[in-house]
C-alpha positions as CSV (number, residue, x, y, z in Angstrom):
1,X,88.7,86.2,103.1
2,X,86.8,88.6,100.5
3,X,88.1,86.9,97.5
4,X,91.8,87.7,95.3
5,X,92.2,91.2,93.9
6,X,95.5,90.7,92.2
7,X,94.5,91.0,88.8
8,X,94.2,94.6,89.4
9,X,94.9,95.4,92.9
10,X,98.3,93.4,94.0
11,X,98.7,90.8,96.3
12,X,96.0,91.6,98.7
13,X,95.9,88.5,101.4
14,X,94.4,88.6,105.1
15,X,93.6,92.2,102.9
16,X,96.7,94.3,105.1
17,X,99.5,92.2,103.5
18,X,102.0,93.7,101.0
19,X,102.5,93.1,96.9
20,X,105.1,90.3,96.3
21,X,108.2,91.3,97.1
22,X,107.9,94.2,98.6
23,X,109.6,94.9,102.2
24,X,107.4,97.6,103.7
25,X,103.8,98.8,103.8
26,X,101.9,101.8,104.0
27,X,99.0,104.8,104.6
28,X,98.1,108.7,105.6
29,X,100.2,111.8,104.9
30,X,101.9,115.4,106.1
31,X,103.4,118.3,105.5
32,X,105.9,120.4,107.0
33,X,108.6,123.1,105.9
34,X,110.5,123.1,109.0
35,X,110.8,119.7,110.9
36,X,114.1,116.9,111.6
37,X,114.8,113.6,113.2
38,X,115.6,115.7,116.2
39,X,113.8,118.1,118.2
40,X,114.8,122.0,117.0
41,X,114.4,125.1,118.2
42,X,110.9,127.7,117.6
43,X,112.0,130.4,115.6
44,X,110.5,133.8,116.7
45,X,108.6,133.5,113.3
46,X,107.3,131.9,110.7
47,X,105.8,128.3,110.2
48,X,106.0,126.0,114.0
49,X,108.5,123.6,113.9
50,X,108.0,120.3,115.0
51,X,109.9,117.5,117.6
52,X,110.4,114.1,118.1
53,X,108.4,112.9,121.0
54,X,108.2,108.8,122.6
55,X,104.1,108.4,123.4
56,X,104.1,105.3,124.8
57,X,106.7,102.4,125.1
58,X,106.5,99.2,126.5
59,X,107.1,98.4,130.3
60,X,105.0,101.5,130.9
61,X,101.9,101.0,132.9
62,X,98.1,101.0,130.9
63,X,94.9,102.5,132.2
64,X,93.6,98.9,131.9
65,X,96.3,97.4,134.1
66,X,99.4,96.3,134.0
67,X,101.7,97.2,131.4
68,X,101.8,97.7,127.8
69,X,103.5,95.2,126.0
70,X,103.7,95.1,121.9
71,X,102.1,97.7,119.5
72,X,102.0,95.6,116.7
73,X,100.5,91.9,115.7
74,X,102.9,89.3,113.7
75,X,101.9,89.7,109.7
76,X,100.0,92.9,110.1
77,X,100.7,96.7,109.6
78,X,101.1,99.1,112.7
79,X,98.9,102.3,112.3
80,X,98.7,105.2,115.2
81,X,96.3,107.4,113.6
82,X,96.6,111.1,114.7
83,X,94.6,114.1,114.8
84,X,94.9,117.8,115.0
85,X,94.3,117.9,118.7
86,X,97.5,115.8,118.8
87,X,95.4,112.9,120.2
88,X,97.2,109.4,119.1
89,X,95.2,106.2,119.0
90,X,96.8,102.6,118.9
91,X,96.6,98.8,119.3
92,X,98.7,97.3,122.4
93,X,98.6,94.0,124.2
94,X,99.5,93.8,127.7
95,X,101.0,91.5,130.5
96,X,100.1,91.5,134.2
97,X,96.6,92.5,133.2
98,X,93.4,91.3,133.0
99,X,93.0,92.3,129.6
100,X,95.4,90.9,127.2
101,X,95.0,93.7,124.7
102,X,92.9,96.7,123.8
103,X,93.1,100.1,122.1
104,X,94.2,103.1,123.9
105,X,94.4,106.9,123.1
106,X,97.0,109.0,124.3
107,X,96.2,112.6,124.8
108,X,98.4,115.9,124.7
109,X,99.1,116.3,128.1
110,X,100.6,113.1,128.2
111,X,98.0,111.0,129.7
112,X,96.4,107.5,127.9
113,X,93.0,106.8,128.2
114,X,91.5,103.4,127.5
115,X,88.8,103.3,124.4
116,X,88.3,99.6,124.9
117,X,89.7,96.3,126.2
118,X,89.5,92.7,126.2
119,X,86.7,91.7,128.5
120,X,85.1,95.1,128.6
121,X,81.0,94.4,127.7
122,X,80.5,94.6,124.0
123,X,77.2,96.8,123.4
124,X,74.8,94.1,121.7
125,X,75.7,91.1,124.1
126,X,79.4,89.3,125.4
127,X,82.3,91.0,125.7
128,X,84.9,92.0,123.4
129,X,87.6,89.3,123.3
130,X,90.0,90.2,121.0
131,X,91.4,93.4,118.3
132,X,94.1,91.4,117.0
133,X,92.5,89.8,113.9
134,X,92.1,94.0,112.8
135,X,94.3,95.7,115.0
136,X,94.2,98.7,113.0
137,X,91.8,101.5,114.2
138,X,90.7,104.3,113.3
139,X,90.3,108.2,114.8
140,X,88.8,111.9,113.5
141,X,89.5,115.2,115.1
142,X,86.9,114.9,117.5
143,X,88.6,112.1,118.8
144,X,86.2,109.5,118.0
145,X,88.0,106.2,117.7
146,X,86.3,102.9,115.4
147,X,87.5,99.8,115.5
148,X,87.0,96.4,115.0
149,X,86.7,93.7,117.5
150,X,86.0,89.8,118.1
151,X,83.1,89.6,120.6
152,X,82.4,86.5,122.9
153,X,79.6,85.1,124.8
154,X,76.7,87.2,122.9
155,X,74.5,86.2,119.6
156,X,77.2,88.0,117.4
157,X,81.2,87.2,117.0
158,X,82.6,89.9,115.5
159,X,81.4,93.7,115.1
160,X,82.8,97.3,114.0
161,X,83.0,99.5,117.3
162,X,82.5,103.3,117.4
163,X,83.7,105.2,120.5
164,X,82.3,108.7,121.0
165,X,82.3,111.0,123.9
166,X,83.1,108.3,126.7
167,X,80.5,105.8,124.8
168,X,80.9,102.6,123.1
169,X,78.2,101.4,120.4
170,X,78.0,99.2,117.5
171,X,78.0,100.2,114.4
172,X,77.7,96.6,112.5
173,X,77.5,93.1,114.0
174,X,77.9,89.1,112.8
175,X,74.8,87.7,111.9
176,X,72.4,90.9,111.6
177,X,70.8,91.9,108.6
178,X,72.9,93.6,105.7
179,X,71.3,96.8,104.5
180,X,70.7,96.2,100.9
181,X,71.4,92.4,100.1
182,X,68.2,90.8,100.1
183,X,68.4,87.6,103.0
184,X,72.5,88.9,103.4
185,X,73.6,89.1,107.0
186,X,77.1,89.7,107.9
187,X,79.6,87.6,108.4
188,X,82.7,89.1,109.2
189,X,84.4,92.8,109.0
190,X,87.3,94.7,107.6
191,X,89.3,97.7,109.2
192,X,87.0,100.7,109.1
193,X,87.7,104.6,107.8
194,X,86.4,107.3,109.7
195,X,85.2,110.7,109.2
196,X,84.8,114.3,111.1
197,X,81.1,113.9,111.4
198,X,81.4,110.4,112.6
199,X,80.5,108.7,110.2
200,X,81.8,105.0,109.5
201,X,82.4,103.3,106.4
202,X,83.9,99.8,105.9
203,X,84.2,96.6,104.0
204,X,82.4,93.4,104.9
205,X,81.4,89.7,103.6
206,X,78.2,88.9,103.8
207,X,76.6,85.6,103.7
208,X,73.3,85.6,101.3
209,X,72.2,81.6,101.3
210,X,75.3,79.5,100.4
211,X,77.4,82.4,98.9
212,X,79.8,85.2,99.7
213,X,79.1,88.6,98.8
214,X,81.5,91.6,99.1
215,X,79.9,95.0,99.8
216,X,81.1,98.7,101.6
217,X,79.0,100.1,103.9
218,X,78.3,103.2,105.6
219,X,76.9,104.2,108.8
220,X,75.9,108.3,108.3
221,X,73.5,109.5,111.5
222,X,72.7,106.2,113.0
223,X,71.3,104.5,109.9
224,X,73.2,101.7,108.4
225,X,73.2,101.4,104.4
226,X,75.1,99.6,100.9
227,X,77.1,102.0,99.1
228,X,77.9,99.2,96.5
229,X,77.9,95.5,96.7
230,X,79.8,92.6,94.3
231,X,77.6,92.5,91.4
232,X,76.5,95.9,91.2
233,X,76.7,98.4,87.9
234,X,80.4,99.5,87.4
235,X,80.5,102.8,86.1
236,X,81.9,102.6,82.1
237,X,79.7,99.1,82.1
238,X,80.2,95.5,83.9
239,X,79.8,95.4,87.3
240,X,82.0,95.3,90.2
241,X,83.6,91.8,91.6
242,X,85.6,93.1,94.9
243,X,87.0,96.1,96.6
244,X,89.6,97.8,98.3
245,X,89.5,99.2,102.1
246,X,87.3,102.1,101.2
247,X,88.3,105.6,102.8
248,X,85.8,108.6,103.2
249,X,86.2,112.4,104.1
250,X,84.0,114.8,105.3
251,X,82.5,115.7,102.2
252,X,80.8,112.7,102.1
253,X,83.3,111.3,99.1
254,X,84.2,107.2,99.5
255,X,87.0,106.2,97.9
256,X,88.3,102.7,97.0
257,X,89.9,100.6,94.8
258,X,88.1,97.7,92.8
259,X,87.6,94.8,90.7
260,X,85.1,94.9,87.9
261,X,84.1,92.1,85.2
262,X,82.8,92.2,81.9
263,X,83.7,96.4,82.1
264,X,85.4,98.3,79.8
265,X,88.5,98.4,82.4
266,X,89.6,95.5,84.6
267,X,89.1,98.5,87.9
268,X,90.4,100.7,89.1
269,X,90.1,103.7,91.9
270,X,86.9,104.7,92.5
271,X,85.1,107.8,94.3
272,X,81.4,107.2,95.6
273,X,79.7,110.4,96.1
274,X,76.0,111.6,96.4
275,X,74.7,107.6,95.3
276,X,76.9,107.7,92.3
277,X,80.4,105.8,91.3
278,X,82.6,107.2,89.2
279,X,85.9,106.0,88.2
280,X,88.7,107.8,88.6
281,X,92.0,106.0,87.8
282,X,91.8,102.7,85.5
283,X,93.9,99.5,85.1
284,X,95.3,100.7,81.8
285,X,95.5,104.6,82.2
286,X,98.9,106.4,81.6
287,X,100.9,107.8,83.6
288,X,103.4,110.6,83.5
289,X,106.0,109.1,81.5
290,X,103.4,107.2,79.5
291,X,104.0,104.2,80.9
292,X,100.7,101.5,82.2
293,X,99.3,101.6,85.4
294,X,99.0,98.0,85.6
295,X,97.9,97.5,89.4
296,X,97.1,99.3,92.6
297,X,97.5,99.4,96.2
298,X,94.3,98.4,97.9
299,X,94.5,100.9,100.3
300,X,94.4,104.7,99.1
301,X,94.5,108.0,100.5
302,X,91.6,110.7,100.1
303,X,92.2,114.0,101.9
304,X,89.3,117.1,102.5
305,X,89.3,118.6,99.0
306,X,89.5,114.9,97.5
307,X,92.7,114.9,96.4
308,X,94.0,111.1,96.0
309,X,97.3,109.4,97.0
310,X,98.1,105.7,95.7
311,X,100.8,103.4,95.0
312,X,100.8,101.3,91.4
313,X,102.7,98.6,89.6
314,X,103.5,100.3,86.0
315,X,104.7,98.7,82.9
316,X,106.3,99.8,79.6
317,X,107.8,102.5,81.5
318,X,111.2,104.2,83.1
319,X,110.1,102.6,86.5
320,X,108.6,99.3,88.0
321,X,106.2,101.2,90.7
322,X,105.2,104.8,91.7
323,X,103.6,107.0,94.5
324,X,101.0,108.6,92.7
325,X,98.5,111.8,93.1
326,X,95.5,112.9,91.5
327,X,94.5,116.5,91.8
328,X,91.6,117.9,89.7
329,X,91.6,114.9,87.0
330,X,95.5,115.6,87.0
331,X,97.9,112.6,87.9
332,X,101.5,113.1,88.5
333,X,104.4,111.4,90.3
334,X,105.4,112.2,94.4
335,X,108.0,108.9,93.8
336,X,109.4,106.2,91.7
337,X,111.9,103.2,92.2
338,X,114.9,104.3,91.2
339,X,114.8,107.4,91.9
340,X,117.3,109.3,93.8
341,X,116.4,109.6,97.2
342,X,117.4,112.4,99.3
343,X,120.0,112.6,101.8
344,X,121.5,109.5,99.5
345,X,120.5,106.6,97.8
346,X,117.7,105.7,95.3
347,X,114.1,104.6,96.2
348,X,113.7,100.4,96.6
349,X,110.6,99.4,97.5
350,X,107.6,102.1,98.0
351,X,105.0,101.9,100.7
352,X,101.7,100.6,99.6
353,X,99.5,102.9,101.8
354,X,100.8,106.7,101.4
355,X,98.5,109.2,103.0
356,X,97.8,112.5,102.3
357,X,97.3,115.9,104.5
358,X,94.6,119.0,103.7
359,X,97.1,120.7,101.9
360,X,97.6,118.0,99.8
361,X,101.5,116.8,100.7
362,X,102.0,113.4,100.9
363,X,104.3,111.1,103.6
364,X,105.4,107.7,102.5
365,X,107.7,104.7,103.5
366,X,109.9,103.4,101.3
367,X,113.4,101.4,101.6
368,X,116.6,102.7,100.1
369,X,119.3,101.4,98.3
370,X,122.7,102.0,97.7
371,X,124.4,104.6,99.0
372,X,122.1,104.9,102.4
373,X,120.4,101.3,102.6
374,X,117.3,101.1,105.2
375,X,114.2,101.7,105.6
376,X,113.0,105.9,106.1
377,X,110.1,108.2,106.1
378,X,109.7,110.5,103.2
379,X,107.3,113.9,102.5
380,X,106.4,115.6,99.2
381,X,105.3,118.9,99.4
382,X,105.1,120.9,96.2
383,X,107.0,118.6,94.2
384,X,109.8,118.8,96.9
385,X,110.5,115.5,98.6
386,X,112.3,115.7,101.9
387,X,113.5,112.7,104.2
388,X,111.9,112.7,107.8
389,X,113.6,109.9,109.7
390,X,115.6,106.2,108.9
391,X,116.5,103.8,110.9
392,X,119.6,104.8,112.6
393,X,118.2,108.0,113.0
394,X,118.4,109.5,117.0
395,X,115.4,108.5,119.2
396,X,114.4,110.5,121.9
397,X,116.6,109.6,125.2
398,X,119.6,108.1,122.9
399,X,119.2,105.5,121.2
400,X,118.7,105.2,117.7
401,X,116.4,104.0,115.8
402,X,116.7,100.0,114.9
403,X,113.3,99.1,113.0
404,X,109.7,100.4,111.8
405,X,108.9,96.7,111.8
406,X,108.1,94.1,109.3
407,X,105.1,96.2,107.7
408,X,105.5,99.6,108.7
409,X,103.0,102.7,108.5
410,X,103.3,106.2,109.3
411,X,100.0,107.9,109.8
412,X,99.8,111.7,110.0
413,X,96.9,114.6,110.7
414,X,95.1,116.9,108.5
415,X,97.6,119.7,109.6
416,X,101.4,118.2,109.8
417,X,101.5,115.7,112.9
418,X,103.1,112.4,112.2
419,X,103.5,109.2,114.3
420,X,104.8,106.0,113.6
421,X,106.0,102.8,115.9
422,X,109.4,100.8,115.8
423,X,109.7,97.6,117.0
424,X,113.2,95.7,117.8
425,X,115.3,93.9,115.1
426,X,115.3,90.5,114.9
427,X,118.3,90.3,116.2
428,X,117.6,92.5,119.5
429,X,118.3,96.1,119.4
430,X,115.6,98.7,119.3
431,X,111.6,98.5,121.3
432,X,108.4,98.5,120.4
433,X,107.6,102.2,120.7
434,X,105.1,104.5,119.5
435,X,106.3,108.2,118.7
436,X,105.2,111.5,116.8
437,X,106.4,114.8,115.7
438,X,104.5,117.3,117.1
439,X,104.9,121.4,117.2
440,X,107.0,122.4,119.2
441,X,104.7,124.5,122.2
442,X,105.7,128.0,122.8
443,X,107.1,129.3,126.1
């Protein structure tokens, strides 16, 4: 839709998909000293520990009728952003309802509240018709969910959604005016990132005469604006052809991944403060072992004190692709294909969306090969790297667990929560589920 980031940024189609090749998908991050695939007991001391908890599975009834169905959409990733509260958010389409999907937040007590649904009124004109085309939301600590949503029967077709304190606005819609882009209006949206303060930021395409132009926005205090468009200066000379799904924390930092032309660099990763650009990473930069950074995901993770998480294709080097960090202008490895993997086997294929907690740890997916094949959930903390849960794992009531789906994500709070979904095999076993490791609550 927004044009082909390969040269630097991997295979980025419908903008969600994975790199050539690669088996799983991935975003957000955790950290924990004391957690397991199965619930444990609070010692008396010391650090909480965490359990395994099922949120929401299907057959189970939704607050906007009927039952909930699927979590996830063929071809695209599953994300159930978190918060500190313990507040999940999440996609789901239903059956016997009169909405055939929405987006839903369940709450610590146990109870799901309904953000928004198919048919509800879409503020602006029409009703929202459908989250499936971006069925990946976003939520802050406050609770404040964003979305992205096809709208019918009003002037616009698409928009980006904010829902705040029992309140539904719009942030951007279809065919209004882009802030910045001289005659631009836009034309359609990509998932948006969210911070504490409620502010939005997100990619869109806007349509200026006959062309397509590319360009992040942010919505700080009610007041829409450019942070950069296609064509604007690139720091280090050129100027900037395409982006990345920008992500923002409460600092008032943007950070994304881009394209630039006629540059110094091919792109890079970039961080957006205070009106400037500066680059961070570049296509070309060493790494560790002095090997190339050659690509990136298009997707990174940005915590509080702006430490960033990323995935990269490297060349000349000891291994194919990494997990990344950089800390304070340092960069250093959290994992690499190849690598020994613990609890057995090496590292496959590595998550393209690893996230990052406050404390800077950092929760990935990767597959495994060898010794334990499958698919698991991994956490560095410290340099330490600690397996949460593979398929085949216990589950909550039994069962174990069969699949994360075709493009997995596990998303995780500022302070240690984690949830992820699992769908069934293709051959059966398993359900589309959504659960989380959360502290375990004192008697």
């Amino acid at each position: 839709m927004l044009g082909n980031l390969d040269t630097v940024l991997g295979d980025t189609s419908g903008r969600i998909r994975l790199a050539a090749g690669l088996v799983v998908a991935l975003w957000l991050g955790v950290a924990w000293a004391h957690w397991s695939p199965t619930t444990r007991p609070e010692a008396a001391a010391g650090p909480p520990t965490y359990e395994l908890r099922l949120l929401v599975a299907e057959g189970q009834p939704s607050p906007a009728g009927g039952m909930f169905d699927r979590f996830h959409v063929a071809s695209q990733p599953i994300v159930t952003p978190l918060n500190r509260k313990g507040q999940t958010a999440f996609f789901a389409t239903l059956i016997r309802s009169g909405a055939e999907e929405g987006v839903f937040r369940h709450e610590p007590d146990g109870r799901i509240d309904k953000i928004a649904a198919a048919g509800d009124s879409a503020p602006g004109g029409g009703t929202l018709s459908s989250f499936a085309k971006h069925p990946i939301v976003a939520m802050n600590d406050k609770g404040t969910v964003a979305f992205t949503a096809a709208v019918a029967g009003g002037k616009a077709v698409e928009g980006v959604f904010l829902h705040t304190a029992g309140r539904l606005k719009a942030i951007a819609l279809t065919g209004t005016a882009a802030p910045g882009i001289a005659n631009g209006t836009f034309a359609d949206f990509e998932v948006p990132a969210l911070d504490d303060n409620d502010n939005v930021v997100f990619l869109a395409n806007v349509r200026r005469g006959r062309e397509a132009v590319e360009g992040i926005f942010l919505s700080r205090g009610g007041e829409l604006r450019k942070v950069l468009a296609a064509g604007d200066p690139a720091p280090g000379g050129g100027t900037f052809a395409a982006f990345g799904i920008p992500s923002i924390n409460s600092a008032g930092t943007i950070a994304f991944t881009a394209v630039v032309e006629k540059g110094n660099v091919l792109g890079g990763i970039y961080l957006h403060q205070n009106s400037e650009a500066r680059l961070l990473v570049g296509a070309g930069d060493k790494a560790p072992d002095d090997s190339t950074i050659a690509k990136f995901s298009e997707r990174i993770a940005l915590n509080e004190s702006g430490t960033v998480a990323f995935n990269a294709i490297l060349k000349y080097g000891t291994a194919p692709a990494a997990v990344l960090r950089v800390d304070g202008g340092s960069t250093g490895f959290v994992a690499r294909i190849g690598e020994a993997a613990p609890e057995g086997g090496k590292f496959g294929y590595l998550g393209l969306w690893p996230a990052i907690a406050d404390n800077g740890a950092i929760t990935f997916i990767a597959s495994l090969e060898g010794e334990a094949p499958g698919i698991a959930i991994f956490q560095s903390d410290g340099g330490q790297v600690r397996r949460i849960i593979a398929q085949g794992d216990a589950l909550p009531g039994g069962q174990k667990l069969a699949s994360f789906g075709l493009y997995p994500v596990v998303s995780a709070s500022p302070d240690g929560q984690v949830a992820f979904a699992t769908t069934p095999t293709s051959t059966g076993p398993g359900r589309d589920a959504i659960y989380a490791y959360l502290p375990v609550k004192r008697r």
